[in-house]
LOTI-126743 format. One line per field, with one value per residue (C-alpha): x, y, z. Coordinates in nm, 2 decimals. Each point is the difference from the previous one (the first is absolute). Layout:
N
u [X  ...]
v [Y  ...]
w [Z  ...]
***
This chain:
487
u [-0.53  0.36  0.27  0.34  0.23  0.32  0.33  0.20  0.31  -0.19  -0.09  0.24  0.23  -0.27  0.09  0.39  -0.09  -0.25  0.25  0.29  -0.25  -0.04  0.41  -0.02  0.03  -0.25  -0.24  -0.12  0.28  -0.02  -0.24  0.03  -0.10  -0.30  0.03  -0.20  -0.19  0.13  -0.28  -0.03  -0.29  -0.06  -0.21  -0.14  -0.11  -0.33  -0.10  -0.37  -0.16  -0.09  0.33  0.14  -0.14  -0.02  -0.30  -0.19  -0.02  -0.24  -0.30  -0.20  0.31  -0.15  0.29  0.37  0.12  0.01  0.27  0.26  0.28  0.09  0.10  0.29  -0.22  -0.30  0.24  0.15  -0.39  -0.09  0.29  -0.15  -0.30  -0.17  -0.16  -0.42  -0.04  0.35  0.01  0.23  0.01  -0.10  -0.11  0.35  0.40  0.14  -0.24  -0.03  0.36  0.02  -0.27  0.20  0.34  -0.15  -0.23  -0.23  -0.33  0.06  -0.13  0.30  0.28  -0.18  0.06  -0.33  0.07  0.28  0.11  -0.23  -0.41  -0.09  0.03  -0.27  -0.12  -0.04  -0.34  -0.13  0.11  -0.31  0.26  0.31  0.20  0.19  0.38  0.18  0.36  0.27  0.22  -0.02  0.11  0.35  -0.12  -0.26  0.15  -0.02  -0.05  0.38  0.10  -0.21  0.16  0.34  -0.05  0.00  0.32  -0.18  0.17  -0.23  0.02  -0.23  0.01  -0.20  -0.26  -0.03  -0.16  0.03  0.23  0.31  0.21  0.18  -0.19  -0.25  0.20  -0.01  0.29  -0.06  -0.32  0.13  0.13  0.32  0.05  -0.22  0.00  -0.18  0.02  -0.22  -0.32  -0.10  -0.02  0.04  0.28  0.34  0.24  0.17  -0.31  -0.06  -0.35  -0.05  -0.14  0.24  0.28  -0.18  -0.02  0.40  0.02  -0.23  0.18  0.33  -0.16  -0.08  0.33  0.14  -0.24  -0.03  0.14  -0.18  -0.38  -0.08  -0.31  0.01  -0.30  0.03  -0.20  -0.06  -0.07  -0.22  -0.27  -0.04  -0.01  0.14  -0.09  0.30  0.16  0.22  -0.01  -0.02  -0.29  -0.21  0.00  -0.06  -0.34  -0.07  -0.03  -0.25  -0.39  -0.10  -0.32  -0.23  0.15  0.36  0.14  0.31  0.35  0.22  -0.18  0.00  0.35  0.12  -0.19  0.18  0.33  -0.12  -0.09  0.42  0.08  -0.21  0.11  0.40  -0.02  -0.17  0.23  0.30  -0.19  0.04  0.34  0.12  -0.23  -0.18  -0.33  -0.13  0.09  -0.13  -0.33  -0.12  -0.26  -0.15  -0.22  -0.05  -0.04  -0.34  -0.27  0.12  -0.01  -0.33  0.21  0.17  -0.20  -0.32  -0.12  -0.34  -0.19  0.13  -0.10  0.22  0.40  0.32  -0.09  -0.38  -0.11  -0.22  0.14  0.20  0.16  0.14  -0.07  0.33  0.16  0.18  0.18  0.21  0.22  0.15  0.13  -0.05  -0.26  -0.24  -0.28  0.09  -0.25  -0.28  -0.19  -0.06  -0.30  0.05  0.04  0.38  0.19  0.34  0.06  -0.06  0.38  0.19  -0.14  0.04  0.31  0.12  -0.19  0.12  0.38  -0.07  0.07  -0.21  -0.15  0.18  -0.09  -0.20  -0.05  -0.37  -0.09  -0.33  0.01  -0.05  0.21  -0.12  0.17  -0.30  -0.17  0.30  0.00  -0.34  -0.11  -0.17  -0.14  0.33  -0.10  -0.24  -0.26  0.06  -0.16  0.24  0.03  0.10  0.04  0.05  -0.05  0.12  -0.11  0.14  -0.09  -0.06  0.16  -0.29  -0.27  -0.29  0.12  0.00  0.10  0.13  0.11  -0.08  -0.09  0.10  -0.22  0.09  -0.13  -0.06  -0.03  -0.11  -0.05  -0.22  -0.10  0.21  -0.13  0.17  -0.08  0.06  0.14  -0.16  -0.38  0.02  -0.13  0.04  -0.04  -0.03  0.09  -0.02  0.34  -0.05  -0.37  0.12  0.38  -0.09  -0.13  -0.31  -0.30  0.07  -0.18  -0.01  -0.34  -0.16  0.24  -0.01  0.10  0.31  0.08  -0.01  0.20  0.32  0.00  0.03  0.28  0.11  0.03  0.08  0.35  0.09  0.00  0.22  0.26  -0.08  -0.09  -0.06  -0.32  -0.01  -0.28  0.11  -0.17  0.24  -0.04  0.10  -0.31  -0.20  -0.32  -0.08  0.31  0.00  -0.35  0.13  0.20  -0.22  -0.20  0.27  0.12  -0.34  -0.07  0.41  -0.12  -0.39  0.21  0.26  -0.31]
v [6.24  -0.08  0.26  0.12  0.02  0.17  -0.19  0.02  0.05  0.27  0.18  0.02  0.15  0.25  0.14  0.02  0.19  0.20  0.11  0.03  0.22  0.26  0.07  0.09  0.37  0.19  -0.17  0.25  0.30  0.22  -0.17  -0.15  -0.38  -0.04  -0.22  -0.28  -0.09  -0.32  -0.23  -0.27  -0.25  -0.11  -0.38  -0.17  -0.30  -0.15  0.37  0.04  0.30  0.04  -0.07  0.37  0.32  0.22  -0.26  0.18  0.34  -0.19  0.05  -0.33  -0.16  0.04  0.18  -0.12  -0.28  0.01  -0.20  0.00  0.30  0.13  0.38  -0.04  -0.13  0.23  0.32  -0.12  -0.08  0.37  0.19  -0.13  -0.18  -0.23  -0.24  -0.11  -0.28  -0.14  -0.43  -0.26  -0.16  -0.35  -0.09  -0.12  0.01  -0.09  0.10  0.37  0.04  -0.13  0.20  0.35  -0.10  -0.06  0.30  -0.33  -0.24  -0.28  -0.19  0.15  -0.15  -0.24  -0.02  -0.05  -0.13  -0.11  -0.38  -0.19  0.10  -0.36  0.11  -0.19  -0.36  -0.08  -0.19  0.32  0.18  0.03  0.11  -0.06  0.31  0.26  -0.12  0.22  0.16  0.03  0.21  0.38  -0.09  0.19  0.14  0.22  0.37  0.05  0.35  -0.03  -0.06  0.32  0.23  -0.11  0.23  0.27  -0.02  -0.20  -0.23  -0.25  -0.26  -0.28  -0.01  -0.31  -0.22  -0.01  -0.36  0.01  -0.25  -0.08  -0.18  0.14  0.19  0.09  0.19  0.36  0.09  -0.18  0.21  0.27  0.16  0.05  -0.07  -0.26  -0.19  -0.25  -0.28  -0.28  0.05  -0.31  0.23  0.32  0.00  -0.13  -0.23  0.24  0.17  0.28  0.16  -0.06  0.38  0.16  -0.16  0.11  0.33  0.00  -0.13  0.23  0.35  -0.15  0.03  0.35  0.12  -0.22  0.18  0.34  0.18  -0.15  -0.11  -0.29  -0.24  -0.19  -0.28  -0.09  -0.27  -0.17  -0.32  0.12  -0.04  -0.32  -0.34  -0.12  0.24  0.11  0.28  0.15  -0.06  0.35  0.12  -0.26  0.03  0.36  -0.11  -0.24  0.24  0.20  -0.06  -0.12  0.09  -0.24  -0.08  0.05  -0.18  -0.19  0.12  -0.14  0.11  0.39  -0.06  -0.07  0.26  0.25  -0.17  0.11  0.31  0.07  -0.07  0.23  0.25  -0.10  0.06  0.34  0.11  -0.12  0.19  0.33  -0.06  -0.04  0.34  -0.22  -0.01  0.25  -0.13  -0.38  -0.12  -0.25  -0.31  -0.15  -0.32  -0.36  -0.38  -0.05  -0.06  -0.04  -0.33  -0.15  -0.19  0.30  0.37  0.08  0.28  0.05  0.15  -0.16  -0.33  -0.27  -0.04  -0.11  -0.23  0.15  0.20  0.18  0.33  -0.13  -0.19  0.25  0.35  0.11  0.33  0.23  0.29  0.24  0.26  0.22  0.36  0.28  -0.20  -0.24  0.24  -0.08  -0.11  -0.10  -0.32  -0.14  -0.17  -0.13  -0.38  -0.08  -0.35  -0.14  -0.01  0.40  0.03  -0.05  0.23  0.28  -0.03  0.00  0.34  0.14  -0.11  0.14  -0.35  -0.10  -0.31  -0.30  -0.08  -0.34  -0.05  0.07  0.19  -0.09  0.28  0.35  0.25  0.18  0.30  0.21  -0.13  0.09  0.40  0.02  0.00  -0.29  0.13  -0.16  -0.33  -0.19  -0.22  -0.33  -0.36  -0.22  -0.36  -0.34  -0.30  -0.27  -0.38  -0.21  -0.15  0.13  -0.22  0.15  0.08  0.04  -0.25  0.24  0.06  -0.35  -0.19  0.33  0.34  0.03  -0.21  0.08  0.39  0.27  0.42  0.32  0.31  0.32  0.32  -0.09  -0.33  -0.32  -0.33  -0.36  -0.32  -0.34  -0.31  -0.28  0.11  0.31  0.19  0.38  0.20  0.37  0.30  0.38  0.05  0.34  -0.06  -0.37  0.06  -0.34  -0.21  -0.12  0.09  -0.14  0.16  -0.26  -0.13  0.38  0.12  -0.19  0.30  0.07  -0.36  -0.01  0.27  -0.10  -0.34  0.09  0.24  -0.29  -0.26  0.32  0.05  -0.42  0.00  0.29  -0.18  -0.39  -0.01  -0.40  -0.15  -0.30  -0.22  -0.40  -0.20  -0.15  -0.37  -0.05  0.26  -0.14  0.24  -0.22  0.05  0.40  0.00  -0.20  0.24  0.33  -0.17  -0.03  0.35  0.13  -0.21  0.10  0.40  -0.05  -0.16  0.27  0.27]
w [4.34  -0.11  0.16  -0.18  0.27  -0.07  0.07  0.29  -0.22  -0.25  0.34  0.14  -0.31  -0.02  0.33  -0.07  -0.34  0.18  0.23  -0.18  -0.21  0.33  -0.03  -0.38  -0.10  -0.06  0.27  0.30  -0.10  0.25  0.22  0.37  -0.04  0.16  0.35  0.00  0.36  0.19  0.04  0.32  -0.05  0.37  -0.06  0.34  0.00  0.06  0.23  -0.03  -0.07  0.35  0.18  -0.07  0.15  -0.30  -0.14  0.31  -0.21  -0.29  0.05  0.10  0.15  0.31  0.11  0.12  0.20  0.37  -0.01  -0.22  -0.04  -0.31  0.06  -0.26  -0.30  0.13  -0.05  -0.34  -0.11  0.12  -0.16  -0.35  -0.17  0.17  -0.23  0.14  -0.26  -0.11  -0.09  -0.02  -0.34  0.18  0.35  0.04  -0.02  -0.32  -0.27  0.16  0.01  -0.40  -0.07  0.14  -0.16  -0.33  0.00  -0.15  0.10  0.08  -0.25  -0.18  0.20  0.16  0.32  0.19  0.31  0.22  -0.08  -0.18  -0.11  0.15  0.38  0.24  0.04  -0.42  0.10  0.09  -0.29  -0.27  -0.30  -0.13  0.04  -0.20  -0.01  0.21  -0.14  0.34  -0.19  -0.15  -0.41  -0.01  -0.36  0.19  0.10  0.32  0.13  0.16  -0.41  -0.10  0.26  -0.13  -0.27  0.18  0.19  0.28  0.27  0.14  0.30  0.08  0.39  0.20  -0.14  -0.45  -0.01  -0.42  -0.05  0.23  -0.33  -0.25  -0.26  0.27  0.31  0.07  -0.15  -0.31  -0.02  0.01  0.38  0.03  0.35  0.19  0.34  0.12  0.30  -0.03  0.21  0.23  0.26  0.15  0.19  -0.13  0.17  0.16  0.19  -0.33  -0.08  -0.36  -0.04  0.18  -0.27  -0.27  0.12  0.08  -0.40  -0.11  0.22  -0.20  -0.32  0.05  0.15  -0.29  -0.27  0.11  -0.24  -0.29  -0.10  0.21  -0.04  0.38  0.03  0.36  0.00  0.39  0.10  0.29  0.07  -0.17  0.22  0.21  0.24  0.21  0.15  0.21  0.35  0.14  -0.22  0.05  0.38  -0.05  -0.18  0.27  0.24  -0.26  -0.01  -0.33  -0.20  -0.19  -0.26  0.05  0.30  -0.13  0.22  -0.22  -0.30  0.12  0.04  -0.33  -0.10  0.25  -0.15  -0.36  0.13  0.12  -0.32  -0.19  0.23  0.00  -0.42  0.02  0.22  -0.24  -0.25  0.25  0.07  -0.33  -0.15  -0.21  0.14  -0.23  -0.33  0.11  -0.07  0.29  -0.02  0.24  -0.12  0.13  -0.24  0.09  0.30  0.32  0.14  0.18  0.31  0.10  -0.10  -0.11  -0.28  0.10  -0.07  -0.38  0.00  -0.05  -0.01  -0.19  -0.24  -0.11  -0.26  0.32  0.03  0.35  -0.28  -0.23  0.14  0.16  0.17  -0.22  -0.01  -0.22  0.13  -0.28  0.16  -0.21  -0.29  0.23  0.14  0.40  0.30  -0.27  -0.11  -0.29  -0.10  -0.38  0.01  -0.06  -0.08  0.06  -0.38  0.00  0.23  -0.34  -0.28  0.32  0.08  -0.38  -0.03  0.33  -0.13  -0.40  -0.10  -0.31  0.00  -0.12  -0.35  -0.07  0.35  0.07  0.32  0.14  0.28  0.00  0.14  0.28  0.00  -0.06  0.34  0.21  -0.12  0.02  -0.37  -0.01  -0.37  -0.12  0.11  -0.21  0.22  -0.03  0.11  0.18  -0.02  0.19  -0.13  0.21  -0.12  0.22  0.33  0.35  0.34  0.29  0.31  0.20  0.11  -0.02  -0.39  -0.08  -0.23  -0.22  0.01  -0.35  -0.29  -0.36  -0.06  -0.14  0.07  -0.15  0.13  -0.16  0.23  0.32  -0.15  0.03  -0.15  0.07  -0.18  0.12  -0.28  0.17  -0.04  -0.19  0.30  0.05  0.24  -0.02  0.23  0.06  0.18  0.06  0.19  0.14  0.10  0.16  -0.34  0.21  -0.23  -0.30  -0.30  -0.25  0.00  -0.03  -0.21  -0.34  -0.21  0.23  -0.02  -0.38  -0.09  0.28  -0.14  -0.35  0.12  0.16  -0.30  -0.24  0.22  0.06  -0.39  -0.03  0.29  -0.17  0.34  0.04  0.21  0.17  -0.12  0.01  0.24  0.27  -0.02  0.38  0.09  0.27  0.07  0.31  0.15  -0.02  0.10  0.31  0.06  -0.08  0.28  0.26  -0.03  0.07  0.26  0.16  -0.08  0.17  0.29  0.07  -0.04]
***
């Protein structure tokens, strides 16, 4: 499907006549403006769905962690909506965070993947892959662009990975203020914590912005690799006795460090009276990752279309509108951030640019008759190694997934095999269904194909020429043989 996107130029003289329009007489005689709420979009990195303690309220989580801390995200998560079946747009970075500031799929924009679709030894790849795009097109409007309508002042703090030249930076996209220090690293030169910097960027924003509408995406590096910390915390987890599945120091720390900030901006928000006039999210890329957490009892991690993959923690606090210390179940989607913050800000949608989200406005005040159920879609086709032996040789290979209330279906390019689950009765995606449930199967994967049309949503099918099935067989057989070994 061809999309009319509306100009960058034509936009953006829009928003001066629509403003200039708000100072004309005649418009709101005799009426207080209306204030519009703040809103800080808190984005972590690569933190599984496990690796905060408010996960530990859904039911089938199997409860919190033992061993990480997060009293300062746990409090924000209770003082609003806590969200029981919230996803990524993708299993990891980039194409999630294209998906949110577009409001679109990826097939859209895309951005599929971070880097190029041809990841992995090419001998083991089966297909040719989909042709990733690095860079967010400038001609999309982004959801910093919408908001400018409405009298909004937005900063791009920490990580944006759209595009670092020139038509493709923050603030050509639409934030007005942005900062960023290349990664490499947690620490800079001089001995700084990454997050804590942000945080001290993001509190100057504020301060800066309090007396108008703000938009501030704080978006941390943490927890993403490499895997460091600061010194102090991670001896305090040393000393602590690990559970099971979540055993990592340093890991625990950079959550704690994540944790400080989160707890440093709400209290900016107190300081400065605007707490309750700011509407808070809490949300996270994708999966965490395999070598340092775990989600069970999800299965899987960053980079799968498994729920471990794309089922993150999320919250929404919104004082005074967001029914508090509740959970909601409805499946939600990155791509749903944009079309609610537009309607929580009474800024219409921008015209030719086509929203693939749905405000969720309704399921924060408790009337979810005003959203419409929905399927939700991935689309993934490209191929992602592993990190782990026992995963060998891939993460994922080139699939794609549906889900439609308690029922989630993914299919796989290669072979054409799917696989079929009942999330709400297998939290775990260990029985699948696919074999006894031909009807089910049918009517997702129509679903399926009827939405990739509607997206031109493009599937992989060349033959790679360098394919060797020997060599991944090879392999196949040495992983096993590695995972029998370690029990």
């Amino acid at each position: 499907m061809e999309q009319v996107i509306m100009k960058r130029r034509d936009f953006l003289k829009a928003i001066s006549i629509g403003a200039a329009s708000l100072m004309m007489p005649g418009c709101a005689v005799g009426a207080a403006p209306k204030k519009k709420p703040n809103f800080v979009f808190i984005f972590i990195d690569d933190l599984g769905w496990k690796d905060v303690g408010f996960t530990g309220r859904i039911p089938g989580s199997g409860g919190p962690s033992r061993y990480y801390e997060t009293p300062n995200i746990d409090k924000l998560a209770d003082q609003g909506v806590i969200f029981t079946n919230a996803y990524s747009n993708a299993p990891n970075c980039a194409p999630t965070r294209a998906c949110l500031i577009s409001g679109q799929y990826s097939p859209r924009h895309g951005v599929y993947t971070v880097g190029t679709s041809e990841r992995g030894r090419a001998n083991l790849r089966k297909l040719i892959p989909t042709p990733n795009t690095t860079n967010l097109d400038s001609k999309i409007v982004t959801v910093s662009e919408a908001l400018k309508s409405g009298g909004y002042t937005s900063a791009c703090i920490g990580k944006w990975h759209l595009g670092n030249e020139e038509p493709y930076r923050p603030q050509d996209q639409g934030f007005d203020v942005e900062f960023q220090r290349k990664h490499g690293g947690h620490f800079s030169k001089e001995g700084e914590y990454l997050t804590d910097r942000l945080t001290d960027e993001a509190v100057k924003f504020i301060e800066t912005n309090r007396d108008r509408p703000f938009f501030l995406y704080l978006s941390h590096h943490a927890v993403h690799t490499p895997i460091q910390a600061k010194k102090e915390l991670i001896e305090k987890y040393k000393k602590k006795k690990p559970d099971n599945e979540h055993n990592n120091p340093t890991y625990a720390a950079m959550i704690e460090s994540v944790d400080q900030s989160v707890a440093t901006v709400m209290d900016k928000l107190d300081e400065l009276g605007l707490t309750d006039n700011t509407a808070v999210f809490f949300f996270s890329d994708n999966g965490g990752h395999a070598n340092a957490t775990s989600m069970v009892p999800l299965r899987g991690s960053k980079g799968m279309l498994y729920e471990g993959g794309i089922r993150v923690p999320m919250a929404v606090r919104w004082p005074g509108k967001a029914k508090a210390d509740s959970l909601c179940d409805v499946p939600v989607i990155g791509i749903d951030f944009y079309p609610t913050m537009l309607e929580m800000a009474g800024v219409p949608k921008p015209r030719r640019h086509i929203l693939d989200g749905q405000s969720i406005v309704g399921l924060l005040t408790a009337k979810k008759s005003k959203f419409k159920k929905r399927p939700i879609f991935w689309h993934f086709p490209a191929y992602l190694e592993s990190y782990n032996e026992k995963q060998w040789p891939w993460r994922t290979t080139p699939a794609g997934a549906i889900r439609q209330g308690d029922w989630k279906l993914i299919e796989f390019f290669e072979d054409g095999k799917i696989e079929l689950y009942n999330i709400k009765d297998d939290i775990g995606e260990k029985n699948d269904l696919a074999g006894t449930m031909p009807d089910k199967v049918k009517e997702l994967a129509r679903k399926l194909v009827e939405w990739r049309k509607s997206v031109g949503a493009p599937i992989p099918t060349e033959r790679n020429p360098r394919y060797d099935p020997k060599a991944r067989a090879a392999g196949w057989k040495k992983a096993r043989q590695r995972k029998k070994k370690k029990g």
